[in-house]
C-alpha positions as CSV (number, residue, x, y, z in Angstrom):
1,X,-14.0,14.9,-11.0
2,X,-17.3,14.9,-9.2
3,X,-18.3,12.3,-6.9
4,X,-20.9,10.8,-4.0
5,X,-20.9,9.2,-0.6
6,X,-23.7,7.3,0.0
7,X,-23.9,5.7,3.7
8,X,-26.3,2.7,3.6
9,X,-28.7,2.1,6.4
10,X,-26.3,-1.0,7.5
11,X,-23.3,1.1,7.6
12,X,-21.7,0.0,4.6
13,X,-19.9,3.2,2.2
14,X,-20.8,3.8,-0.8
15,X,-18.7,6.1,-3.3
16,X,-19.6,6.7,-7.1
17,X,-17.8,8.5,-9.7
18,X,-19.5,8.8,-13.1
19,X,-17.6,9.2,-16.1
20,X,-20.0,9.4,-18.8
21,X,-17.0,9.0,-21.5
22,X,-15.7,6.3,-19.9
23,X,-15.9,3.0,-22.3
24,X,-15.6,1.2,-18.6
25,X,-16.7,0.6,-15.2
26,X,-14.6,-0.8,-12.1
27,X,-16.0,-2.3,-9.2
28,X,-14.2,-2.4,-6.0
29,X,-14.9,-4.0,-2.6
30,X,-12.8,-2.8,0.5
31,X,-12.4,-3.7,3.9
32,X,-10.7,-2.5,6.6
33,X,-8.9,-6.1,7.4
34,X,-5.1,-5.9,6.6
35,X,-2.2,-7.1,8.4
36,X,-2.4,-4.1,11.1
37,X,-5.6,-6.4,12.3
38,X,-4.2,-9.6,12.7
39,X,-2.5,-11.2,15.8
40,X,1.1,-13.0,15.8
41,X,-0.9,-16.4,15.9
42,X,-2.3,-15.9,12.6
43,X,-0.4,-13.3,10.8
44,X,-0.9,-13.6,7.0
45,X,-4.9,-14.9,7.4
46,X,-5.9,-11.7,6.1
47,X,-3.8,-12.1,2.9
48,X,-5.2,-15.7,3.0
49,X,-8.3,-15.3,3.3
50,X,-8.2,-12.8,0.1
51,X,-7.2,-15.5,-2.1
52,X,-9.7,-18.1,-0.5
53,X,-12.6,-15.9,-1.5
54,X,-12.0,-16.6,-5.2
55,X,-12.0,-20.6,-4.5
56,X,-15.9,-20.8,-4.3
57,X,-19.3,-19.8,-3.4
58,X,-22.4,-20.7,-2.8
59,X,-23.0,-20.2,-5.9
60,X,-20.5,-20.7,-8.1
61,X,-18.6,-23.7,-6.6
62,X,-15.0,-23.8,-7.9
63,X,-12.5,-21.2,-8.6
64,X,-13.5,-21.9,-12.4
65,X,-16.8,-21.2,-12.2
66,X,-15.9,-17.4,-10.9
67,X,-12.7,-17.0,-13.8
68,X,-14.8,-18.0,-16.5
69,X,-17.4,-16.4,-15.6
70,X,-15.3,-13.2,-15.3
71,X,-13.7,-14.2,-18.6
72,X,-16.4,-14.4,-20.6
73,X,-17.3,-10.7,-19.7
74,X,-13.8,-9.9,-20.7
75,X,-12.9,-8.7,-17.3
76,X,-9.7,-7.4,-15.7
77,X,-10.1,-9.0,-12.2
78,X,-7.8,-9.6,-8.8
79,X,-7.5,-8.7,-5.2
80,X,-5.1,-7.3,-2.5
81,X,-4.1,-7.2,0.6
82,X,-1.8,-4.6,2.4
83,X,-1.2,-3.1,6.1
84,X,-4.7,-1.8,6.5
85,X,-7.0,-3.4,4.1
86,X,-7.9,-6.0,1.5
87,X,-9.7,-5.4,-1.7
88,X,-11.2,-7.2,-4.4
89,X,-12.3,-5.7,-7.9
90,X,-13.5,-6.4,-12.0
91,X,-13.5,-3.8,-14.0
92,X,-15.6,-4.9,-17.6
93,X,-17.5,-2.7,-20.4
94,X,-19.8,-0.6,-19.2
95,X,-22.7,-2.8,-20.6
96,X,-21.8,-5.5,-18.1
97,X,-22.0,-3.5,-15.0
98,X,-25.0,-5.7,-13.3
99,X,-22.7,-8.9,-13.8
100,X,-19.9,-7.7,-12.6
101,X,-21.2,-6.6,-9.2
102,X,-23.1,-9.9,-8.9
103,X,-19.3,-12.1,-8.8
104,X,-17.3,-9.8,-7.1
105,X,-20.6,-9.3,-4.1
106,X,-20.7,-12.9,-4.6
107,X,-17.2,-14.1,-3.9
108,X,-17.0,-10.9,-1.5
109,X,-19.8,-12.1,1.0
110,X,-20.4,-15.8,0.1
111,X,-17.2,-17.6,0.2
112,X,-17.2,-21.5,0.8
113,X,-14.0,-21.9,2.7
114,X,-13.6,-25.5,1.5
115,X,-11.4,-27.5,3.3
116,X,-9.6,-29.1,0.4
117,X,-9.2,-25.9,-1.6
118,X,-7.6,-24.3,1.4
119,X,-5.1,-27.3,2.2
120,X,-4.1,-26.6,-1.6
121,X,-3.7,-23.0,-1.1
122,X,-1.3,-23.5,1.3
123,X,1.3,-24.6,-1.2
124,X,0.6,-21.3,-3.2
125,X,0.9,-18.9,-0.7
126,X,3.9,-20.6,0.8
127,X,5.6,-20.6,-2.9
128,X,4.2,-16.7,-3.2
129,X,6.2,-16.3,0.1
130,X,9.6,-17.3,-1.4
131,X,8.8,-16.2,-4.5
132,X,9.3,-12.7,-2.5
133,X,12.8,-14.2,-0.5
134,X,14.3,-14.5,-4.1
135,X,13.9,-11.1,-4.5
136,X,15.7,-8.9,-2.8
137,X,14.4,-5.7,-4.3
138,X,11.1,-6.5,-2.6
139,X,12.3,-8.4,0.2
140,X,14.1,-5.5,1.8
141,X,11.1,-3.6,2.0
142,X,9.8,-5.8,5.0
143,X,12.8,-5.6,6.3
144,X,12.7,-2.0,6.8
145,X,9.3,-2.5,8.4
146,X,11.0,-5.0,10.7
147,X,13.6,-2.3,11.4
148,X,11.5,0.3,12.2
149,X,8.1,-1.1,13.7
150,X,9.8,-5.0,15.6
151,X,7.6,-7.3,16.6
152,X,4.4,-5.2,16.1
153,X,1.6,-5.7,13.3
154,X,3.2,-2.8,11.5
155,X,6.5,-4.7,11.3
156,X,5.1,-8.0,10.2
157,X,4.9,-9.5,7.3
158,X,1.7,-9.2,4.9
159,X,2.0,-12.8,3.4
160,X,3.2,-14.0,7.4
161,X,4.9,-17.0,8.2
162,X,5.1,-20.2,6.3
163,X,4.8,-22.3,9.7
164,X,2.0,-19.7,10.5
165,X,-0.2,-20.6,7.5
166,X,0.5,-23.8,7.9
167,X,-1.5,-24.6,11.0
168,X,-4.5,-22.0,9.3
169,X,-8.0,-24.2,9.4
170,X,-11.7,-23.3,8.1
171,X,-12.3,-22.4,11.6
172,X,-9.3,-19.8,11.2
173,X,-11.4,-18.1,8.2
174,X,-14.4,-18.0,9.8
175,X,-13.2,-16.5,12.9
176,X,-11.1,-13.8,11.6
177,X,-13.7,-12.8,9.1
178,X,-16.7,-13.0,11.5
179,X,-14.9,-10.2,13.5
180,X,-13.7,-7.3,10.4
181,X,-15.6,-8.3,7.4
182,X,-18.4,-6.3,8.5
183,X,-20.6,-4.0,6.5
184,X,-19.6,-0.7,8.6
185,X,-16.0,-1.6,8.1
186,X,-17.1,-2.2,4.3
187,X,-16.9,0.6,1.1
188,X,-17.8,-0.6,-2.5
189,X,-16.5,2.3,-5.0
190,X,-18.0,2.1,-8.4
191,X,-16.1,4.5,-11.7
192,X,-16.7,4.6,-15.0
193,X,-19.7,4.6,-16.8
194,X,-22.8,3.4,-15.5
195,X,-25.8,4.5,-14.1
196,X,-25.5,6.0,-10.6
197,X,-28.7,6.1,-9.1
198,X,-29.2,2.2,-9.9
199,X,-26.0,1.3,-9.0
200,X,-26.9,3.0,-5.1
201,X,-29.7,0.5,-5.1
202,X,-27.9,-2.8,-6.7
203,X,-25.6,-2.3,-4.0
204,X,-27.8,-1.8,-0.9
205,X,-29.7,-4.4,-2.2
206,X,-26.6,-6.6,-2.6
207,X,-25.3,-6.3,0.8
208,X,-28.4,-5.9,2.5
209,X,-27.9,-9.2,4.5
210,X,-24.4,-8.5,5.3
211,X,-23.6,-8.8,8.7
212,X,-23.7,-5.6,10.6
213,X,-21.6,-6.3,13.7
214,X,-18.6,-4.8,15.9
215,X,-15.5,-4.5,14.1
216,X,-12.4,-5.8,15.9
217,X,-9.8,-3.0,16.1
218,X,-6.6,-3.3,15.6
219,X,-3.7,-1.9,18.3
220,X,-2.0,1.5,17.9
221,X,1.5,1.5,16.2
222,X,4.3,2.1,19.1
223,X,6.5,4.6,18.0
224,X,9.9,4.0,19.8
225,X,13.7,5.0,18.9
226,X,16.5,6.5,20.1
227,X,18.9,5.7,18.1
228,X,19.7,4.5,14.7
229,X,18.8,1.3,13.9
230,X,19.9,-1.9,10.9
231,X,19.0,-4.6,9.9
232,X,20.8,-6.9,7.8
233,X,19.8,-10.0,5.9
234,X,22.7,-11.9,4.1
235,X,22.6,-13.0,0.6
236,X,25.1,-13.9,-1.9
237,X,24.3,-11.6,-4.6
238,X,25.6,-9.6,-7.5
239,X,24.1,-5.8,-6.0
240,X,23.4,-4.8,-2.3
241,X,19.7,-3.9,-1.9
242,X,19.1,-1.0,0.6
243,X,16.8,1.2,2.0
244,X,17.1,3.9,4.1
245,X,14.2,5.6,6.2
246,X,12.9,7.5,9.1
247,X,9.4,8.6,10.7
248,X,7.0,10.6,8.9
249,X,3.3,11.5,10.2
250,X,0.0,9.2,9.8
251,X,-1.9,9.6,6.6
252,X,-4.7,12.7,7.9
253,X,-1.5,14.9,8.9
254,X,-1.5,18.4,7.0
255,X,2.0,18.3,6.7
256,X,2.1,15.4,4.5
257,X,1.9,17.3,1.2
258,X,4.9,19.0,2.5
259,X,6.7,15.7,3.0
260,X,5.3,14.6,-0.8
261,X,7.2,18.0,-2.1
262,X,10.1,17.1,0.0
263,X,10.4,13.4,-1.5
264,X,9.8,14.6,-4.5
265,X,12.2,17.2,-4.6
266,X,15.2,14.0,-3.3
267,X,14.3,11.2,-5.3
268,X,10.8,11.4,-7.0
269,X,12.6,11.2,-10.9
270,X,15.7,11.4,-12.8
271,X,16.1,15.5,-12.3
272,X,16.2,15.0,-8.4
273,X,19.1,15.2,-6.2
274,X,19.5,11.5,-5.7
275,X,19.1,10.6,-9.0
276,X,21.6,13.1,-10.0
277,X,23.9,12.0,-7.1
278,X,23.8,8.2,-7.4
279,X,23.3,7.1,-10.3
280,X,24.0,10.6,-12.9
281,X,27.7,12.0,-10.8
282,X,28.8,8.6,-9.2
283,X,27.1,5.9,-11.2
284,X,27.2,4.0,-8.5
285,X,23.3,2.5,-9.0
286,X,20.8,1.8,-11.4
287,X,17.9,2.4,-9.6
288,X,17.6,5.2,-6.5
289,X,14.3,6.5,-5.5
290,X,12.2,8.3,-2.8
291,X,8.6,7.8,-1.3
292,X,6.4,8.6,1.6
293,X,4.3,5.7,2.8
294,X,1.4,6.8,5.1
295,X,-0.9,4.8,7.1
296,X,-3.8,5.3,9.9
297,X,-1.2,5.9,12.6
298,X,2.2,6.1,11.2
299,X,4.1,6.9,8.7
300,X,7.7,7.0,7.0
301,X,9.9,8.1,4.3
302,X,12.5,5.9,2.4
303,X,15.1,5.9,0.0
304,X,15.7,3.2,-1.7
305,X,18.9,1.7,-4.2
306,X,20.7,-1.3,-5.3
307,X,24.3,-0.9,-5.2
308,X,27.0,-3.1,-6.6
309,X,28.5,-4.9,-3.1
310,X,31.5,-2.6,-2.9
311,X,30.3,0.8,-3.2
312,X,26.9,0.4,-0.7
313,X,29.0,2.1,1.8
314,X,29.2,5.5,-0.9
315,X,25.6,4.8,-1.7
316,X,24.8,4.6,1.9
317,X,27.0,7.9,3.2
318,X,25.3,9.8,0.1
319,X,21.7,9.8,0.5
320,X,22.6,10.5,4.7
321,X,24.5,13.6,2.9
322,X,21.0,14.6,1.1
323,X,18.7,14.1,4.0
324,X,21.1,16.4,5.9
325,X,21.0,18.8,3.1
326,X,17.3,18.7,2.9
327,X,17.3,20.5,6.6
328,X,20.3,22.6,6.3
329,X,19.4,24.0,2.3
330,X,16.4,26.1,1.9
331,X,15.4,23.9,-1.9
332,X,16.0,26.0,-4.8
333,X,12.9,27.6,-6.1
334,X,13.3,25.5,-9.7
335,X,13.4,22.4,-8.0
336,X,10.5,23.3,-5.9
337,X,8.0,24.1,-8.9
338,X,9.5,21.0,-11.0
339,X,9.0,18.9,-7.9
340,X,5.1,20.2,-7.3
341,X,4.3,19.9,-11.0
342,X,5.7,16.4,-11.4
343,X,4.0,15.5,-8.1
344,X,0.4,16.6,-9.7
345,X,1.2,15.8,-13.3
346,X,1.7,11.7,-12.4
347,X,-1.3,12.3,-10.2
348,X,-3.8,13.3,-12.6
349,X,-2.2,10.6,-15.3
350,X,-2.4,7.9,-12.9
351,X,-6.4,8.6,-13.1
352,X,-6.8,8.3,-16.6
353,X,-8.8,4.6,-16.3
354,X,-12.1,3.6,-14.4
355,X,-10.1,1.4,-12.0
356,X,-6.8,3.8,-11.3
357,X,-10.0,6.5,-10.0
358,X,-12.1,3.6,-7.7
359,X,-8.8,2.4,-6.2
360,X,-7.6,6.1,-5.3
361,X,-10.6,7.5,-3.9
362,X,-11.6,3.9,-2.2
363,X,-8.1,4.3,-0.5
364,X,-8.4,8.0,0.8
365,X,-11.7,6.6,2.5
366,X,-10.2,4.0,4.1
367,X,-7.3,5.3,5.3
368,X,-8.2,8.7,5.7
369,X,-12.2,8.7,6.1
370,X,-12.5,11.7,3.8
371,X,-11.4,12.4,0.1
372,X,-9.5,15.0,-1.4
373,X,-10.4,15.4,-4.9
374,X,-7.1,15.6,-7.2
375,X,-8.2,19.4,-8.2
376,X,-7.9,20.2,-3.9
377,X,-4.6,18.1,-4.0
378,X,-3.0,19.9,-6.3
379,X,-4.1,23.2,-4.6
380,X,-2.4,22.5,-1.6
381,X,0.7,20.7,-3.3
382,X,1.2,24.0,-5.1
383,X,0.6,26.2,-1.6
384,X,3.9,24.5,0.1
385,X,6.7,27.1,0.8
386,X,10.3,26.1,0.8
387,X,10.5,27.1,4.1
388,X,7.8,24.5,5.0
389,X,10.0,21.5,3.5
390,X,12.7,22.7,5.5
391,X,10.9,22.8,8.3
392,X,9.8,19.3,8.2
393,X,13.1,18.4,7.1
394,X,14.0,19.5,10.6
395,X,11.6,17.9,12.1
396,X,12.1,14.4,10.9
397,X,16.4,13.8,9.2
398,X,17.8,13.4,12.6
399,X,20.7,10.7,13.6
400,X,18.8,9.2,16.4
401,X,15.6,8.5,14.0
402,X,18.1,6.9,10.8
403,X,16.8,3.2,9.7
404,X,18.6,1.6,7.9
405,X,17.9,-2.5,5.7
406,X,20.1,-3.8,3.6
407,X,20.3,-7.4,2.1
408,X,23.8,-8.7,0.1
409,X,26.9,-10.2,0.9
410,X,27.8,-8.1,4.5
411,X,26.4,-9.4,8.0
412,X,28.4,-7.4,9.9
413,X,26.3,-3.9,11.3
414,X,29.1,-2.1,12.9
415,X,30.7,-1.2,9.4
416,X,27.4,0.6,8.3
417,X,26.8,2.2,11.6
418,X,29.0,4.8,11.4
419,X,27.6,6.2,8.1
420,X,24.3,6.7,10.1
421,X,25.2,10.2,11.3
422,X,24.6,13.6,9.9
């Protein structure tokens, strides 16, 4: 899967992958403004902001006028916000390439910010923000950010606060934009079918009045623990939501494709260990997985279950068991080629659509400033030893560096605390 970088004169990123079979073309616009950016005074504005952007333009006025608009090319359309960026995208039929760049440059780099629309907003994102309290399954995953990063930008909340969003004004927008939504902190990543040396100058035509300032930074993640750490949010409910994790390596770290093996290898399907464990030998949960989030500058590995209320504890004390078994076991070499395969078999799937191959080669540029093409991915994913996953297994399974989130019925930390030791 060939593709090009393009740096425009203003700064702005440019990647294109042509896929003349494609029946499609996507259209993404990222920026490096995510949560990581923000300050505790206006946490969430970069989540807000994303959703303000479709309220209006210069040109097309009303949220309506951009949705139809979009609808009438058939479009699949939306936005996010996470951690380190936000993005917005369409993806339409090839033929409709020109219009779809047009909206989402438009809504990108000419939103209105109008007063009333964002008073009204307000009510959304505070609904979208306990919309997320009633589910536990989600909510527990900022509370393992809590656990391990605290009062830091990498421990907040990517919605923030509803008394923080609150008090946001236009002023707030403009502010917070006029510092990160800048065109050297900007890609645009085009996929499908279309016609690449025209869609170089649409874009660079496009943005060419985009402003061209600093970007604001954003402060380094503290990395701090010594010993194991919970945090525990009570809720009457039917299943005890849980995750366990400890510190990986940022996203450019070589040993990361080790770590992927290793995930893979204790909860990455139903043949892994904790699959096996949990839910196959002690049907003690539903759902039990594993994952490796990586960032800039940090990283971490979770497990994650829900447990009927009574048997967390077994739940909890089992995957400690497999972490410690990850460092002590040198993995079998079965599980190890199963594990690798798997890993680069839902790798190449996930790219089967226009949008699936912007978004993941968008990503590696933001987070990582290079790409890895899935062919080199699955080169090196293949190239880890078992010795290498034990190694890192070492490195990163030890008592002192156990997190631990859990929302249900229990308040009380000092009956899970003990299970935190290997």
């Amino acid at each position: 899967m060939n593709y090009k970088k393009t740096i425009l004169k203003n700064g702005l990123r440019v990647i294109t992958i042509p896929e003349e079979d494609s029946l499609a073309v996507a259209v993404f616009v990222l920026v490096e403004a995510g949560s990581k950016y923000e300050k505790k005074e206006v946490n969430g504005i970069s989540h807000f902001l994303e959703h303000m952007c479709f309220k209006g333009t210069k040109t097309r006025p009303t949220a309506l006028d951009i949705s139809s608009e979009l609808d009438s090319l058939g479009a699949q359309f939306n936005a996010f916000t996470s951690q380190e960026f936000t993005g917005y995208y369409a993806k339409v039929a090839s033929n409709h390439f020109d219009k779809a760049l047009d909206i989402v440059s438009d809504l990108y780099l000419n939103p209105v910010f109008d007063e009333k629309e964002l008073e009204k907003e307000k009510g959304v994102i505070i609904e979208e923000i306990n919309m997320y309290e009633d589910l536990p399954q989600h909510r527990v995953q900022d509370l393992i950010l809590e656990t391990l990063y605290g009062d830091q930008p990498a421990g907040w909340n990517v919605a923030g606060e509803k008394e923080t969003v609150k008090k946001f004004n236009r002023d707030t927008f403009l502010k917070y934009r006029g510092e990160h939504y800048v065109s050297s902190a900007t890609t645009v990543v085009v996929a499908g079918n279309f016609n690449e040396e025209k869609a170089i100058k649409d874009i660079e035509e496009k943005f060419s009045q985009m402003p061209s300032g600093e970007k604001h930074g954003k402060l380094p993640v503290k990395e701090e623990q010594e010993a194991p750490a919970i945090t525990i949010k009570k809720k009457e409910s039917d299943q005890t939501h849980l995750v366990l994790a400890v510190r990986t390596f940022p996203a450019n770290n070589e040993k990361n494709h080790v770590i992927e093996v290793l995930s893979q290898v204790l909860g990455g399907g139903m043949s892994s260990r904790l699959f096996q464990k949990i839910r196959e030998e002690m049907g003690a949960a539903y759902y039990i997985r594993c994952s490796n989030s990586t960032h800039t500058d940090h990283g971490f590995l979770e497990a994650s279950s829900g447990a009927d209320n009574k048997r967390a504890k077994e739940v909890i004390s089992a995957i400690v068991s497999e972490f410690a078994r990850m460092k002590n076991e040198l993995p079998l070499e079965k599980e190890l080629s199963r594990a690798k395969e798997s890993l680069i078999g839902n790798l190449f799937l996930s790219l089967e659509t226009s949008d699936a191959i912007a978004g993941h080669y968008g990503l590696q540029e933001l987070i990582k400033r290079k790409i890895e093409k899935p062919e080199e991915y699955a080169e090196k994913i293949r190239a880890v030893t078992g010795e290498e996953v034990m190694a890192v297994a070492k490195e990163i399974f030890k008592d002192e560096h156990l997190n631990l989130a859990l929302i249900g019925p229990s308040e009380n930390k000092d009956e899970f605390a003990g299970l935190l030791k290997m």
